[in-house]
C-alpha positions, 0 to 999 in steps of 0.5 A: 544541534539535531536533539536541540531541533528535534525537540520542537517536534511531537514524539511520534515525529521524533521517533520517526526521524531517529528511526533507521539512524544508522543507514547513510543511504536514508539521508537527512533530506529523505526524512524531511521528505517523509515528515512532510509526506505523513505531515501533510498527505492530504495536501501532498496527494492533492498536489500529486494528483494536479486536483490543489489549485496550487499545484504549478507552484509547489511541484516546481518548488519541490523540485529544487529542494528534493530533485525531479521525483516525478520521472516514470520508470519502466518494467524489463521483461524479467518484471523487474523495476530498473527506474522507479518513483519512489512511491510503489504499491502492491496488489493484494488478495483479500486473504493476502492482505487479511494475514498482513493486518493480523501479524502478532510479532514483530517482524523484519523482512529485509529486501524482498527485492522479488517479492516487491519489485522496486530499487528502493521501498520494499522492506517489511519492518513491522514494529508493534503490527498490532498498532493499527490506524484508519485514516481517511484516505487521501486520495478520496477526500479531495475527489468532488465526490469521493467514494464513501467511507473515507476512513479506509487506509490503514496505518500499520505499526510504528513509527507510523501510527503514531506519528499519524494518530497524533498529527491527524486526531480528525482524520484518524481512529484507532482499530483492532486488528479484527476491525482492520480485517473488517475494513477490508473485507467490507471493501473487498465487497464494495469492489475495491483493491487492497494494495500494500504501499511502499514508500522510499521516504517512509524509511524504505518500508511496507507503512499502510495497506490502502483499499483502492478504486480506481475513480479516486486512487491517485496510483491506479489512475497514474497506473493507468496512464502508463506509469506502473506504480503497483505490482501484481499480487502474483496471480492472474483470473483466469474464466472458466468459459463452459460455465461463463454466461458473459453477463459482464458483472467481473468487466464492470467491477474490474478496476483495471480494466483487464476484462472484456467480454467477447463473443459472451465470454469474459476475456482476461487480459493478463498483461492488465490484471493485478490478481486481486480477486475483486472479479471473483467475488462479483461472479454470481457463478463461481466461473473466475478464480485466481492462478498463481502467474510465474510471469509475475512477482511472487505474492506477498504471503507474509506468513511463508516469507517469515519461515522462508526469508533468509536472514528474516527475523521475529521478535515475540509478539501479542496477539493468539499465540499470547506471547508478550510484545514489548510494549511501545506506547501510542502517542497521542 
């Protein structure tokens, strides 16, 4: 019956839903529940963020169907997540995120439960890592006036490229991993946040790096409104105030908000800052750099984790190292 049903689906969507079969804990209705979220996600964001006229009658609907999903969860003060929605990113560097984006093996890193501190949605499991695909973000597309380009989220490895690739030919291009690593790097200029998403409905795993502001991103503003969906990247900035002239730019360019300026000297609240280097970049001086903070996660250093993570394994890959990947082909 379920082989009969899954043909009236697209390929990518079939390998989706047979994809982690064997784990009861990833539920028929958790699959259903990703299939609609890559399906549709410009609807489903739109309706996540209140911004769809028919966001009374859907979040209502889907309650019954799904359960209460919406329900804030808190921090201890270990900085570990007890309750959590089941959506959840992580706070980047740019050079974190550039060596995400270049992976050249077939990787799977388990429950990296300090690493991404969630209950569920914290694997990274990248099959095919150089299947990379930019979407326009959804976030942006349904602002009034979004920040431009669109097309910055980036889709990595299967079976998500595929499914979105094949689902959103208009909203959707395929890149290199040196065109990712542009993407990001012209964000990062731009001022914008990379964060390494989570999602429990997307088989538990790491699915897509985003490069987020905080006048668009619907997880930085819901963040903002005391519900803390992204984790820090494991460092804070921290000023160096004999050569800090408090011009403001660092304020001004932090999308969290976590730096004042006081007395002509730029303040860092550490509680608020994610670590994301974005201020060190606007400095003109040089006076911010970043500091690894104990009291948070550790960073999201892929390449340490693959040495490092017990149990972890690593399939050869493609990419410099020249080693073969077995080829999965895109859908399209």
């Amino acid at each position: 019956m379920k082989n009969f049903l899954l043909s009236f689906f697209k390929p990518s969507a079939r390998a989706f839903f047979t994809e982690k079969v064997s784990d009861p804990q990833y539920s028929f209705m958790k699959r259903l529940h990703g299939y609609i979220y890559a399906r549709w996600p410009f609807l489903y964001i739109s309706v996540g963020t209140g911004r769809h006229p028919l966001t009374r009658f859907i979040k209502p609907a889907w309650r019954v169907v799904f359960g209460n999903s919406s329900k804030k969860f808190r921090e201890t003060t270990q900085g570990k997540i007890n309750f959590a929605h089941g959506y959840h990113g992580k706070a980047l560097t740019l050079q974190q995120a550039g060596k995400l984006v270049k992976v050249d093996k077939s990787i799977n890193l388990g429950d990296l439960e300090q690493v991404v501190p969630y209950n569920r949605a914290r694997e990274i499991v990248l099959k095919n890592p150089d299947h990379i695909v930019a979407l326009q973000c959804p976030c942006r597309s349904c602002r009034d006036n979004p920040c431009l380009p669109l097309d910055v989220c980036l889709i990595i490895g299967e079976p998500f490229a595929s499914f979105i690739l094949e689902h959103h030919p208009d909203k959707t291009r395929k890149i290199t991993q040196k065109e990712a690593a542009e993407i990001l790097e012209e964000e990062h200029k731009r001022g914008h946040v990379q964060h390494a998403f989570f999602k429990d409905a997307m088989l538990d795993r790491f699915y897509a790096i985003c490069n987020c502001c905080s006048c668009c991103c619907g997880a930085m503003q819901a963040h903002r409104n005391g519900v803390p969906m992204l984790a820090s990247s494991g460092y804070t900035a921290v000023v160096n105030h004999q050569e800090c002239q408090g011009c403001g730019k660092c304020a001004k360019n932090c999308q969290f908000h976590a730096i004042s300026i006081r007395q002509k000297k730029a303040v860092i609240d550490t509680a608020a800052c994610l670590g994301c280097g974005v201020c060190n970049t606007k400095c003109s001086r040089g006076c911010l750099s970043l500091k690894r903070d104990l009291e948070k996660c550790p960073p999201l250093e892929v390449q340490e984790l693959i040495r490092s993570v017990p149990g972890s394994t690593c399939a050869t890959g493609t990419g410099s190292s020249g080693a073969q990947l077995p080829q999965k082909k895109w859908h399209i």
